[in-house]
C-alpha positions as CSV (number, residue, x, y, z in Angstrom):
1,X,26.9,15.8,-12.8
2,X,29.9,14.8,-14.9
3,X,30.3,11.0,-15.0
4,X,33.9,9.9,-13.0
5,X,34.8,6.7,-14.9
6,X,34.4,5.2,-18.6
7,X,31.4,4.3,-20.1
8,X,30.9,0.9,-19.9
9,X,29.1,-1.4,-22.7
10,X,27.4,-4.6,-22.8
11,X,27.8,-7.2,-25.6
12,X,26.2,-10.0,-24.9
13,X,27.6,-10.7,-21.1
14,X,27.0,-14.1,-20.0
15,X,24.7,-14.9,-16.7
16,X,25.0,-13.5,-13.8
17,X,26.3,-9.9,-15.4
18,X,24.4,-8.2,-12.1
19,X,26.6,-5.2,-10.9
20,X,27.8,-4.2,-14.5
21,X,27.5,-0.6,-15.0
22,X,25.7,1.1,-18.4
23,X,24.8,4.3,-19.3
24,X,21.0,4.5,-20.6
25,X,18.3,7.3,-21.4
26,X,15.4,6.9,-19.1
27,X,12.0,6.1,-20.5
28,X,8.5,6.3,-20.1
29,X,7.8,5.3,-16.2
30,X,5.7,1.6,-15.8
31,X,3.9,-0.2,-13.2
32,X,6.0,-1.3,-10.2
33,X,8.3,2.2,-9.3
34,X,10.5,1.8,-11.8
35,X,10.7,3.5,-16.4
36,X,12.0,1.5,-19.0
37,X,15.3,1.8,-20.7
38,X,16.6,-0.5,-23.4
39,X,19.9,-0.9,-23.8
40,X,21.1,-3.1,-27.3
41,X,17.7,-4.0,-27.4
42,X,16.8,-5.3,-24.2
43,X,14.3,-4.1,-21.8
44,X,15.7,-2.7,-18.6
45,X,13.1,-1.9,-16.0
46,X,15.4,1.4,-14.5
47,X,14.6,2.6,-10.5
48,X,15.3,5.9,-8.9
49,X,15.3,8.0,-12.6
50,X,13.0,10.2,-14.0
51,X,11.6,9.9,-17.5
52,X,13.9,11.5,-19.7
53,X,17.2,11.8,-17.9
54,X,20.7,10.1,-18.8
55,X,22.0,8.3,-16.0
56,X,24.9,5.4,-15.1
57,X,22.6,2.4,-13.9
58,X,24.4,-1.0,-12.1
59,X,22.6,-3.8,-12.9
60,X,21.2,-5.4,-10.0
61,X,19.1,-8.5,-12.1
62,X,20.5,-9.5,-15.0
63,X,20.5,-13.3,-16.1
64,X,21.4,-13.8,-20.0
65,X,18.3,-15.4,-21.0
66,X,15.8,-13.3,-18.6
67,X,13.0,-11.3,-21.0
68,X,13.8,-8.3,-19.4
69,X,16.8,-7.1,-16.6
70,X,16.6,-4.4,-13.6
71,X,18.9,-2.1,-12.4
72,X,19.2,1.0,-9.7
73,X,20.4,5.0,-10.8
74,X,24.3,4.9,-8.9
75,X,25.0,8.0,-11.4
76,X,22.6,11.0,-12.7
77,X,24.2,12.4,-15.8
78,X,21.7,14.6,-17.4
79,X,19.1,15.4,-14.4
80,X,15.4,16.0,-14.9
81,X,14.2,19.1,-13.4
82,X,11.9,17.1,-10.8
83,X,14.5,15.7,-9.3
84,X,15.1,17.0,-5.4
85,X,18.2,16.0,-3.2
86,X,16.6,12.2,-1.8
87,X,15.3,13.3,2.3
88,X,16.1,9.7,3.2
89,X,20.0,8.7,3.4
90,X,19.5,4.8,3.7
91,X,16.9,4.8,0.7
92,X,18.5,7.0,-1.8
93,X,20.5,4.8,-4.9
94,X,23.4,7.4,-5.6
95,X,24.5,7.4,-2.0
96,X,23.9,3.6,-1.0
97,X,25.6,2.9,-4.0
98,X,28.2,5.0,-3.1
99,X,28.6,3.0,-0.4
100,X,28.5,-0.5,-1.6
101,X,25.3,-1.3,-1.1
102,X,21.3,-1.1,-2.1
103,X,19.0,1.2,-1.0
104,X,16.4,0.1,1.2
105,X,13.2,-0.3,0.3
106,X,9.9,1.9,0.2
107,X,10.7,5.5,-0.7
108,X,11.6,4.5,-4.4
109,X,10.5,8.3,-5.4
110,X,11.7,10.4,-2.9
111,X,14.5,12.0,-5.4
112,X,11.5,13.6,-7.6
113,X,9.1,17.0,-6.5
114,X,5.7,15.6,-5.2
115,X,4.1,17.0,-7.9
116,X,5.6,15.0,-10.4
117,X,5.6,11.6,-8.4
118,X,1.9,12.4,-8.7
119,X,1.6,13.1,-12.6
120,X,3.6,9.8,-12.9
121,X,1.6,7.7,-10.6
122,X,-1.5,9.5,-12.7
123,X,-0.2,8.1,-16.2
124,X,0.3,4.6,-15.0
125,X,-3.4,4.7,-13.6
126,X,-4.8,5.5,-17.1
127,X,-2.1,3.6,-19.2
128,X,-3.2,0.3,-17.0
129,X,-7.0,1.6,-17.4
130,X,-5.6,1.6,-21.5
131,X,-3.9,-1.5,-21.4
132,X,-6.0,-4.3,-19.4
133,X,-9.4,-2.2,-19.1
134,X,-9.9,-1.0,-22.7
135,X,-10.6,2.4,-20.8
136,X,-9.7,5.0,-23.5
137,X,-11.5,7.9,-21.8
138,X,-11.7,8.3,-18.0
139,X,-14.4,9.4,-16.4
140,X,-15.2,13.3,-15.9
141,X,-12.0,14.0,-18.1
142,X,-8.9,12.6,-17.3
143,X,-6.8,12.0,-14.6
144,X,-3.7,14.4,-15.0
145,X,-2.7,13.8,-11.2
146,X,-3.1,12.5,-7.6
147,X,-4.9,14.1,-5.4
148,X,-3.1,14.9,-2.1
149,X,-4.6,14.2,1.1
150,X,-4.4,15.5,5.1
151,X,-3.7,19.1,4.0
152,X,-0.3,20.5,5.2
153,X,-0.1,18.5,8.4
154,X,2.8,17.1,6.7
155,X,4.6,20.7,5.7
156,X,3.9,19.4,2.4
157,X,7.0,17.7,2.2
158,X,5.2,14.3,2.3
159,X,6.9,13.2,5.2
160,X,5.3,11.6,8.3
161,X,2.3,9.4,7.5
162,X,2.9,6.0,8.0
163,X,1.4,4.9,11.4
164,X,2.0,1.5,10.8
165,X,5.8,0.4,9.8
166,X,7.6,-3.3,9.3
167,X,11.4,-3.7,10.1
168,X,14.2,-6.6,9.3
169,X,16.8,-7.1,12.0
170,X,20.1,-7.5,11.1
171,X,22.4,-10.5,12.0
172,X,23.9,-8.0,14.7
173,X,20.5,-7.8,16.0
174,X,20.1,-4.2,15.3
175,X,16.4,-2.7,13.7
176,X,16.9,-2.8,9.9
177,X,15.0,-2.8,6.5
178,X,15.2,-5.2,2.8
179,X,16.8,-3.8,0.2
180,X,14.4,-3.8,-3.1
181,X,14.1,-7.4,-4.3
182,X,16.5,-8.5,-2.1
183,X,17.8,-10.6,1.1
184,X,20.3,-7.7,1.9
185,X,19.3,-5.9,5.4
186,X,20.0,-2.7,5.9
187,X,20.4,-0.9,9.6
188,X,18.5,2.1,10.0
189,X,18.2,4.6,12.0
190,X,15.3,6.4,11.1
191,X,12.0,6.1,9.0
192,X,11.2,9.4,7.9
193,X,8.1,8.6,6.3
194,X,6.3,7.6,9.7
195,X,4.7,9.3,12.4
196,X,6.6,11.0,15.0
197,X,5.3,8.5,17.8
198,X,7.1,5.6,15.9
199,X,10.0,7.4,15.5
200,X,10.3,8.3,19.1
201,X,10.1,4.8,20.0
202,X,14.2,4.7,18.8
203,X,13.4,0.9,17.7
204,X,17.3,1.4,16.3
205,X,18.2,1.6,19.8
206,X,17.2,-1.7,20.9
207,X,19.0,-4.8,20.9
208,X,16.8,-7.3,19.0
209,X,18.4,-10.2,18.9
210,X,16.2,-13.5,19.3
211,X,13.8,-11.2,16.9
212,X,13.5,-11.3,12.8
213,X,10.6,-8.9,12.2
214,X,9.4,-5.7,14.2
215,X,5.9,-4.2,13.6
216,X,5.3,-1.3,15.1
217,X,1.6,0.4,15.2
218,X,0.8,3.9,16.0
219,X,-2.4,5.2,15.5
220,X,-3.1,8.3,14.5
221,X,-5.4,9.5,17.2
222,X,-2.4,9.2,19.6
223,X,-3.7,6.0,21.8
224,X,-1.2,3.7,22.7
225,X,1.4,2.2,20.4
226,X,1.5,-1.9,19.8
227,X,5.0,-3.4,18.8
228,X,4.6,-7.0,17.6
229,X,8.0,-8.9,17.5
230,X,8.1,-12.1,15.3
231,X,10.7,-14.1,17.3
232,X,13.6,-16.1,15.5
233,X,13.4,-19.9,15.9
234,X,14.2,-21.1,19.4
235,X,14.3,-17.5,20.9
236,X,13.0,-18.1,24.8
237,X,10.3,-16.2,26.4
238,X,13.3,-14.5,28.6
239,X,14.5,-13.1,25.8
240,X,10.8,-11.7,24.6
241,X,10.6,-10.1,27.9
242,X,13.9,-8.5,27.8
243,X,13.5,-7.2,24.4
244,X,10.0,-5.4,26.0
245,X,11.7,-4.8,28.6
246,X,13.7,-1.8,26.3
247,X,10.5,-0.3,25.7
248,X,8.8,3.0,27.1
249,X,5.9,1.5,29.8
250,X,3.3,3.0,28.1
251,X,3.7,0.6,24.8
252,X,2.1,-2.7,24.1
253,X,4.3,-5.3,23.4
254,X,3.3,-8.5,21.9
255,X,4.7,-11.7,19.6
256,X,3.3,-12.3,16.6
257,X,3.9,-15.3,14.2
258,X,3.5,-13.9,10.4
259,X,2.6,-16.8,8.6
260,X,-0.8,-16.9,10.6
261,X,-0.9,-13.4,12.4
262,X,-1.3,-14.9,15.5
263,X,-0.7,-13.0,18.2
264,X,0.7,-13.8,21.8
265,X,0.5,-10.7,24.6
266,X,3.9,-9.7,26.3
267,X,2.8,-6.5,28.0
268,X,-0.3,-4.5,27.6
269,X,-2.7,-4.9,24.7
270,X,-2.6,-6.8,21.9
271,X,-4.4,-4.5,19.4
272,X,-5.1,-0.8,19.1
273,X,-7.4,1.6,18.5
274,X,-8.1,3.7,15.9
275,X,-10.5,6.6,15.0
276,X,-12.4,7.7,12.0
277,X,-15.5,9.4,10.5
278,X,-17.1,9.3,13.9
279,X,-16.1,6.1,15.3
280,X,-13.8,4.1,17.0
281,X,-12.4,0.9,16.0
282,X,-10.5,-2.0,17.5
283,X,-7.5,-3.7,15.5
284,X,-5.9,-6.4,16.4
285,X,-2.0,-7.2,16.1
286,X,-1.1,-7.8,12.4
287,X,-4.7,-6.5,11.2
288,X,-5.2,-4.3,8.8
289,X,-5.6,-0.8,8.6
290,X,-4.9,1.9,6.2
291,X,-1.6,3.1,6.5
292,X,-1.7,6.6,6.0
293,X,-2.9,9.1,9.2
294,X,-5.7,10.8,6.7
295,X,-6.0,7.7,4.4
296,X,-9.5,6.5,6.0
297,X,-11.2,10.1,5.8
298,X,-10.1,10.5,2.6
299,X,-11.8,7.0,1.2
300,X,-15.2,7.4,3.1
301,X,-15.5,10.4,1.7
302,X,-14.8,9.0,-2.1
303,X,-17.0,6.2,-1.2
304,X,-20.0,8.1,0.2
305,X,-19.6,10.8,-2.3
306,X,-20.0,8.6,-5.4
307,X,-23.2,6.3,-3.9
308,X,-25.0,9.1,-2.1
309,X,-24.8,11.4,-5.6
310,X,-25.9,8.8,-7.2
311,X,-29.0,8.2,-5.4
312,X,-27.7,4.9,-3.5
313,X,-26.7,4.9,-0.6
314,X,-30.0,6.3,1.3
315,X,-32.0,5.8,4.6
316,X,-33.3,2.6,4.4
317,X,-30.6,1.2,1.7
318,X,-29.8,-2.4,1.4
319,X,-25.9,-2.3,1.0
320,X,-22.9,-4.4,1.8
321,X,-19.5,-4.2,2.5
322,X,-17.0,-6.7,1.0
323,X,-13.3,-7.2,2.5
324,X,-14.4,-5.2,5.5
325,X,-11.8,-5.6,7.8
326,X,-12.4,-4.3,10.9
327,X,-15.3,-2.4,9.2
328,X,-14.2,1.1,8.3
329,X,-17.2,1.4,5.7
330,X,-19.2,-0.8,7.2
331,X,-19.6,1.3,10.2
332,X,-20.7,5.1,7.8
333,X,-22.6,2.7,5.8
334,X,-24.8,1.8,8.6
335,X,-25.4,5.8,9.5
336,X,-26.3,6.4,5.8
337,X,-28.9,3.5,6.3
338,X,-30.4,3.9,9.5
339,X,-32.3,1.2,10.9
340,X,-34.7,1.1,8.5
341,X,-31.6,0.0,5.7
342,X,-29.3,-3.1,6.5
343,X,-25.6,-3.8,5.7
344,X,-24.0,-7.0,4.9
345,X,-19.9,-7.0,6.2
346,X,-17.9,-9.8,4.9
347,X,-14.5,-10.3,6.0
348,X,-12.5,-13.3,5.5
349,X,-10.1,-13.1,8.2
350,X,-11.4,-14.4,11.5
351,X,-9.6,-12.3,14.0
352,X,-10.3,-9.5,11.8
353,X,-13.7,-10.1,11.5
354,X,-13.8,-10.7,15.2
355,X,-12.9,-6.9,15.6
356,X,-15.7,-5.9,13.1
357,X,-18.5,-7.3,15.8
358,X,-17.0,-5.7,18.4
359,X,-16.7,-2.3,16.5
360,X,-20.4,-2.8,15.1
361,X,-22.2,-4.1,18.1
362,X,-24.5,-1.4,18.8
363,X,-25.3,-1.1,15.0
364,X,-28.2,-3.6,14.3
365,X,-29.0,-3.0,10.9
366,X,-25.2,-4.6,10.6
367,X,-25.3,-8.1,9.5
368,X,-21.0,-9.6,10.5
369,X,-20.5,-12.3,8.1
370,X,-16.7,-14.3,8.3
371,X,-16.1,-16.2,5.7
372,X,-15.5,-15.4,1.7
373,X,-16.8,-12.9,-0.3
374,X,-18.2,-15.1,-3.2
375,X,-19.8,-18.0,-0.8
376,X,-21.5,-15.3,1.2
377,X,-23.2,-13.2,-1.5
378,X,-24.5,-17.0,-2.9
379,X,-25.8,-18.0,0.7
380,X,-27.3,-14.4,1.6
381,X,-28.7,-13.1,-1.9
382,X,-30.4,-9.6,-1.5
383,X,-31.6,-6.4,-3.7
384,X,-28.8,-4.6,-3.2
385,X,-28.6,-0.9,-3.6
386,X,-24.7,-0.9,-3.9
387,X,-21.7,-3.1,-2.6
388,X,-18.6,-1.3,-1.4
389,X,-15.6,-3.4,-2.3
390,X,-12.4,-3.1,-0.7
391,X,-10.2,-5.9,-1.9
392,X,-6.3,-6.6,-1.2
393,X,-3.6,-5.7,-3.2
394,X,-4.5,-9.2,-5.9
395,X,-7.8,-7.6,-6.4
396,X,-11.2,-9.3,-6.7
397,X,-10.6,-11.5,-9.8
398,X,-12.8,-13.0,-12.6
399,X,-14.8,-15.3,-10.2
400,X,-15.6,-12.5,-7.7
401,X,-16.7,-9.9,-10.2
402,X,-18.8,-12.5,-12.2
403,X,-20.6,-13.1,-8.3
404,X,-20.9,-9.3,-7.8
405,X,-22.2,-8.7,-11.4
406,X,-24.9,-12.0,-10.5
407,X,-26.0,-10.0,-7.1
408,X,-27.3,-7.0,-9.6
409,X,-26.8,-4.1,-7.7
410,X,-27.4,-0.8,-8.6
411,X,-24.2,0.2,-7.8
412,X,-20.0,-0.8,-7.0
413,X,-18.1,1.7,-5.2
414,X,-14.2,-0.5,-6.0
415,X,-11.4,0.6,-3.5
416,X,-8.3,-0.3,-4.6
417,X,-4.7,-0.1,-3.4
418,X,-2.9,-1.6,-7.3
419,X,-3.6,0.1,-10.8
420,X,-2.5,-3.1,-12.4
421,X,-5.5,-5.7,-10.3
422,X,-8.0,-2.7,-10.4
423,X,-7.7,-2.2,-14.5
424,X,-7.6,-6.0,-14.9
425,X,-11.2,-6.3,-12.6
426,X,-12.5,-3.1,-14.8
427,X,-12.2,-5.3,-17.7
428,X,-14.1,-7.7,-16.1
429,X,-17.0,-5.6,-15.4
430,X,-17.0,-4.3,-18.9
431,X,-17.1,-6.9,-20.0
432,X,-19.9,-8.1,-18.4
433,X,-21.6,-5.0,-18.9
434,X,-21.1,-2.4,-16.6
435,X,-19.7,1.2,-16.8
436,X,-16.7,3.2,-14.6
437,X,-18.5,5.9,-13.9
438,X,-16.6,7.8,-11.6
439,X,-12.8,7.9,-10.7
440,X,-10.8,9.3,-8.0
441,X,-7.3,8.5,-6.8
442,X,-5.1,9.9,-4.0
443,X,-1.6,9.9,-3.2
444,X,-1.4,7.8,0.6
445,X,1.8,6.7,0.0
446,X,4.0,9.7,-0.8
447,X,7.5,9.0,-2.3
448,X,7.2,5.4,-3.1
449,X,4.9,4.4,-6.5
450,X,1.9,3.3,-4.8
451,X,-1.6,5.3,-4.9
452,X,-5.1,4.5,-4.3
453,X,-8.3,4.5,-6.1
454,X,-11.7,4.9,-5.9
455,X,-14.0,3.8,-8.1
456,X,-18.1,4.1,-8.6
457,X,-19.3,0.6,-11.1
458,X,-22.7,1.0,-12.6
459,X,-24.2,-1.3,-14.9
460,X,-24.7,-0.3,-18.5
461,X,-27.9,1.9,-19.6
């Protein structure tokens, strides 16, 4: 592309210089979805580019005395070979732009092939493993990329796994989604990146007003859908019933309030249910799940891999599983055991945990603990064989690892869903003696920066 207006410079611009335009080189890609740039020798953290491309960026954070500023791609001047035409109008910079506004949020790197959203999402893995971990050889070799998961399913365009998807409304009360690091609210029409049942709900059809949020669940064994709607203050239970009123019969409807997850039933059932490795589970409302269709077959399978190669995860095993959920480990664990082994679940969450004793019931070498993670491995000490930990996206932290090095397994298979809380909790266990052993990581979240891990802990010969 040849740029259609003047270059623009910066010289010191006072606060509140957001929506100035600069041309930059594009650097190395970082944590977060975004490369650096510098620009008169300030950092600017640069989204929708590709290492090594020119491109016109408008500043979209930029206070004088902030470390570091941000800024969206409205302009590709010298284009990488990885980039691709974006698939999603309402998320892609140049066109959003274009139109005056931001892209919305959560496909961040759908302008770049899938292979080399992977090789990126592979060097921030091993520069955070570097940086925070002290990590300077990977397991096994290194990591030069993600691994893909559920086959071609998708046509191998990365398109269509989300069976879980949150929505904005718009003041006109249409279905719409955030901008990036931003209270703008974008109407869409579309979510490319879920599953056909949530698409053919036509959410963007409806006429939400009364509602702020819309969570929509469809699982991926095609059971029926659950849309939770977060009403705005004051919205009356006429207006709740009108709104699921606009939906197809065969879909739950129910209210949900998001700073507790409490959930209120409007029309069918208030959870869903989901299957994997051989089982079925419950979920209720706002629980959680893993997001991508293929996501929970792919991470039993790193799990159980690493501790059954490694001689620890057995009949007759003691193991537990930490931030169970609704007890998608917790549930192979106990078929690796057999009766003659026993497995600890901890969940914090009460209603999730509540799920997890339904799910496990028949299972009575499965011990359902509520409560958290540190406080039940103090009251219920054991001679573990190996702990599967699956914490949220803030990771375990200093006081949790220090607990889990105290219990003295044999062995920690770490799931993780951040680079940055995963390397930081690596350094933790290095430092208190223990070895990665074994690394795996997959791409379940195709086109935006996010990836997984899996992880096999072992303390230090």
């Amino acid at each position: 592309m040849i740029a259609k207006a003047p270059l623009h410079t910066i010289h010191q611009p006072p606060a509140g210089a957001t929506g100035t335009e600069v041309v930059l080189d594009v650097g190395p890609v970082a944590h977060g979805g975004h490369c650096v740039a510098r620009h008169e020798g300030r950092v600017i953290f640069v989204r929708h580019g590709i290492p090594g491309e020119k491109v016109r960026v408008r500043l979209t954070d930029a206070e004088e005395k902030a470390k570091f500023w941000r800024a969206d791609v409205v302009e590709v001047l010298a284009a990488s070979p990885d980039r691709v035409g974006h698939f999603w109008h309402a998320a892609d910079s140049l066109r959003a732009w274009g139109h005056g506004h931001p892209p919305v949020g959560g496909a961040e790197f759908g302008h770049m092939t899938l292979a080399r959203q992977r090789s990126l999402k592979a060097e921030v893995l091993a520069e955070q493993l570097t940086r925070l971990a002290g990590v300077e050889e990977l397991p096994n070799g290194a990591v030069h990329s993600v691994e893909a998961v559920g086959g071609q399913d998708d046509g191998g365009n990365g398109l269509g796994w989300r069976t879980r998807a949150s929505f904005s409304v718009t003041p006109g009360g249409k279905l719409g989604m955030h901008a990036h690091r931003s209270t703008h609210i974008v109407a869409v029409r579309e979510m490319p990146l879920a599953v056909h049942a949530i698409n053919a709900l036509r959410l963007w059809d409806l006429d939400l007003q009364g509602i702020d949020r819309v969570e929509v669940a469809a699982p991926a064994n095609g059971s029926r859908p659950l849309v939770l709607l977060a009403p705005g203050q004051g919205t009356k239970p006429k207006r709740l019933n009108a709104v699921a009123a606009q939906l197809p019969a065969e879909v739950s409807v129910a209210t949900f309030d998001p700073a507790t997850d409490e959930v209120h039933q409007l029309r069918g059932r208030t959870w869903v249910q989901e299957t994997a490795a051989g089982h079925d589970y419950r979920v209720t409302g706002a629980g959680f799940w893993q997001i991508h269709r293929d996501a929970p077959g792919a991470l039993v399978g790193g799990v159980t891999e690493f501790l059954q190669n490694g001689g620890f995860l057995h009949p007759g095993a003691v193991v537990a599983d930490l931030y169970a959920g609704a007890g998608l480990f917790t549930a192979v664990l106990a078929d690796a055991v057999g009766e003659t082994g026993s497995v600890l679940s901890v969940e914090g969450a009460p209603g999730t945990s509540r799920d997890a004793r339904k799910n496990l019931h028949a299972a009575p070498q499965v011990e359902i603990v509520q409560g958290r993670v540190e406080r039940v491995l103090r009251q219920k000490p054991r001679n573990f064989d190996a702990l599967v930990l699956d914490p949220p996206r803030a990771g375990a932290g200093k006081s949790v690892v220090g607990q889990l090095v105290e219990a003295q397994p044999r062995a920690i298979a770490y799931v993780s869903c951040d680079p940055a809380s995963f390397a930081r909790d690596v350094g933790y266990f290095r430092q208190a003696g223990w070895d990665l052993s074994g690394l795996r990581a997959f791409d379940l979240y195709p086109h935006t920066h996010h990836l997984e891990t899996v992880a096999l802990l072992t303390p230090r010969a």
